[in-house]
C-alpha atoms as one frame of an Amber mdcrd trajectory, in Angstrom:
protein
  16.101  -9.085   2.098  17.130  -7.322   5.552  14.354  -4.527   5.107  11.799
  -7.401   4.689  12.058  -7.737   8.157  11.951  -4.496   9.146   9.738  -3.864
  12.048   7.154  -1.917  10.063   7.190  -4.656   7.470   6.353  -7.199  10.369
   3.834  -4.977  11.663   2.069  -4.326   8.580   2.088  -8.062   8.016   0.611
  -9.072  11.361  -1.816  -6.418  11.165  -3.116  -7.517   7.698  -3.216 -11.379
   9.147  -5.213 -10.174  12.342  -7.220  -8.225  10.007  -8.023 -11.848   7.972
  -8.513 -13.842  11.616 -10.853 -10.783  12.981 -13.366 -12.029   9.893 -12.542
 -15.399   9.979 -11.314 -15.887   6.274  -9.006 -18.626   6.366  -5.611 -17.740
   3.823  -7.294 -20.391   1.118 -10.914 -17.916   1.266  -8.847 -14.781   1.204
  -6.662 -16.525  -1.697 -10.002 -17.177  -3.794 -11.058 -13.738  -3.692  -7.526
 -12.414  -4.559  -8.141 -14.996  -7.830  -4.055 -16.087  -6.137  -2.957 -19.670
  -4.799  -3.283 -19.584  -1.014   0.667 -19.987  -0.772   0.416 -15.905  -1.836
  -1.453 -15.373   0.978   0.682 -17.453   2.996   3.769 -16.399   1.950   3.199
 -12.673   1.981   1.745 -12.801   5.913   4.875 -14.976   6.861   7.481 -12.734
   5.056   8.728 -14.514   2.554   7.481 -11.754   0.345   6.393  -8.085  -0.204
   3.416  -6.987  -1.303   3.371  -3.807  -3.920   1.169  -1.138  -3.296  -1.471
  -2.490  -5.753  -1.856  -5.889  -4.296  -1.717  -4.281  -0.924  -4.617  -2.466
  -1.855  -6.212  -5.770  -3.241  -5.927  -6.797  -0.006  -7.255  -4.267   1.968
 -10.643  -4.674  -0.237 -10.731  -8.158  -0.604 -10.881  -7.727   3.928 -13.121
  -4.915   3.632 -10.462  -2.211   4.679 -10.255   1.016   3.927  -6.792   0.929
   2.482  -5.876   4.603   3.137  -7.141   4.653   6.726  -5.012   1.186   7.653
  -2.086   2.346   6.179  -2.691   5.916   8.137  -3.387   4.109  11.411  -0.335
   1.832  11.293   2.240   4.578  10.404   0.053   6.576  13.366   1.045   3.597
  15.548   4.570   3.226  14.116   5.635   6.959  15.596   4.010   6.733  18.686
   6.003   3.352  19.122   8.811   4.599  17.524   9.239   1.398  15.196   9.052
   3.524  11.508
């Protein structure tokens, strides 16, 4: 549970939820196109769970993202702040 809330975990959350505000999806839109409940949404962006790498990657196209280069830009961002 401690490594949930890691400070990359938290940062990859935020990031994804920014991602979702940036386009103005609200959690129940982004929810529909995951074929989820909006409490997955919900409770993956609040913490209260982890996404694998195959629903991360859901994600990422259900917002349009390039799943590769988000991942590459946050761990980018992660050394530079030192927060890996």
């Amino acid at each position: 549970m401690e490594r949930l809330y890691a400070p990359r975990n938290q940062k990859l959350r935020q990031h994804l939820r920014d991602a979702r505000e940036r386009l103005n999806i609200t959690q129940q839109e982004l929810a529909n196109k995951l074929d989820r409940p909006q409490s997955f949404v919900s409770k993956f962006e609040i913490g209260e769970r982890r996404l694998d790498v195959m629903e991360y990657v859901d994600v990422c196209e259900a917002l349009s993202i390039d799943p590769v280069k988000f991942l590459g830009q946050l761990l980018s961002d992660a050394a530079k702040k030192k927060w890996l």
